[in-house]
N, C-alpha and C positions, 0 to 999 in steps of 0.2 A: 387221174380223173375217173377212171373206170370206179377204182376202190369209194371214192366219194361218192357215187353216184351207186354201187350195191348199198353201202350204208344209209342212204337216203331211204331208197325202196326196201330195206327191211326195217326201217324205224317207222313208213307209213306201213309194214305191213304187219308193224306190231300191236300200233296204234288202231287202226279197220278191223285187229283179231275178233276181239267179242262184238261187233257188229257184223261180221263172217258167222261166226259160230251160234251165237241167240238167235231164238226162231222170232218173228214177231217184231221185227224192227219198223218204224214210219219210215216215210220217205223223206221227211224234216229230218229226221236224224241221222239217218245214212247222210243226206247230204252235208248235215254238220258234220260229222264223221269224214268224209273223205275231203271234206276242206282242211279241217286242223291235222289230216294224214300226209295233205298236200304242203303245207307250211312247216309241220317238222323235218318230210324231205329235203323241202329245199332249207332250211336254213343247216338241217347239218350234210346236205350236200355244199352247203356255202362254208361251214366248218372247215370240212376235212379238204375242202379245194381250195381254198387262199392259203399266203404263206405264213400271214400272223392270226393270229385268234381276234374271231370276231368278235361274240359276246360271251361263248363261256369257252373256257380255256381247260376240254377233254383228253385231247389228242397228243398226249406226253406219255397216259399208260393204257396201252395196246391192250395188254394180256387184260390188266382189272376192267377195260369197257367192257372186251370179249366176254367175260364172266358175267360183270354185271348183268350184258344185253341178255345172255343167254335163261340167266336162274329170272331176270323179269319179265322174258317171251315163259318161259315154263311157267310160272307163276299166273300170269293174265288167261294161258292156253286153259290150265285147271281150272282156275276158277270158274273160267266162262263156259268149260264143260260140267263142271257141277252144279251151276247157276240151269244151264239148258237141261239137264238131267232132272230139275223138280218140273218143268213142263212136258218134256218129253223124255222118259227114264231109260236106258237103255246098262247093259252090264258094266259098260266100261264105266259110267258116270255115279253108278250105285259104289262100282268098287274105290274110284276117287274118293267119294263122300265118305265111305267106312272107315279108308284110310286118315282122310283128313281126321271124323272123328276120335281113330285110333292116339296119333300123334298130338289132339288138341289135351284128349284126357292123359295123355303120357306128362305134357306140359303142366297140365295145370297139379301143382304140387301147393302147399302154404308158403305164404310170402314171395310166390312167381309174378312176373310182369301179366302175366295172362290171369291168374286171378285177380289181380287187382286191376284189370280194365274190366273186368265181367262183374267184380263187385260195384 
């Protein structure tokens, strides 16, 4: 029950991230924000605490959620620090953005998935 109940509180706490981290949030949104933070808690604290699967059926690869969870808390943390770095710029958000640009123009080569969403 414990382990159900951390996974709950770090899936709403992935979910609240860029509403934590962007300046400028309403109080309409935050509150939508920590409703749909409060409903993915609980249903995948209802997940990982019953004995059969509820509605989606996660909880058979340990290791691939752990990665999953991890590169898309990393993923949402970037973005929504580079997102807050064009309102408020600070070093670390300039050095995000240089990198991302570095890694986008590494990607973008002829006939890549990345040129052909940008054409």
């Amino acid at each position: 029950m414990t382990g159900a109940a951390t996974r709950g509180l770090l899936v709403a706490l992935l979910i609240a991230t860029p509403a934590l981290l962007l300046p400028g949030a309403d109080a309409e949104s935050s509150q939508i924000t920590v409703l749909l933070a409060f409903v993915a808690a609980i249903l995948t604290f209802l997940e990982y605490n019953s004995r059969q699967p509820s509605i989606v059926e996660f909880r058979d690869a340990p290791p691939f959620n752990r990665l999953r969870f991890i590169s898309l808390l990393f993923t949402i943390v970037v973005l929504s620090l580079i997102a807050r770095g064009q309102v408020t710029p600070t070093l670390l958000t300039g050095a995000l953005a240089s990198l991302g640009t570095i890694l986008g123009n590494a990607l973008d080569f002829p006939y890549s998935p990345v040129r052909l969403v940008v054409l």
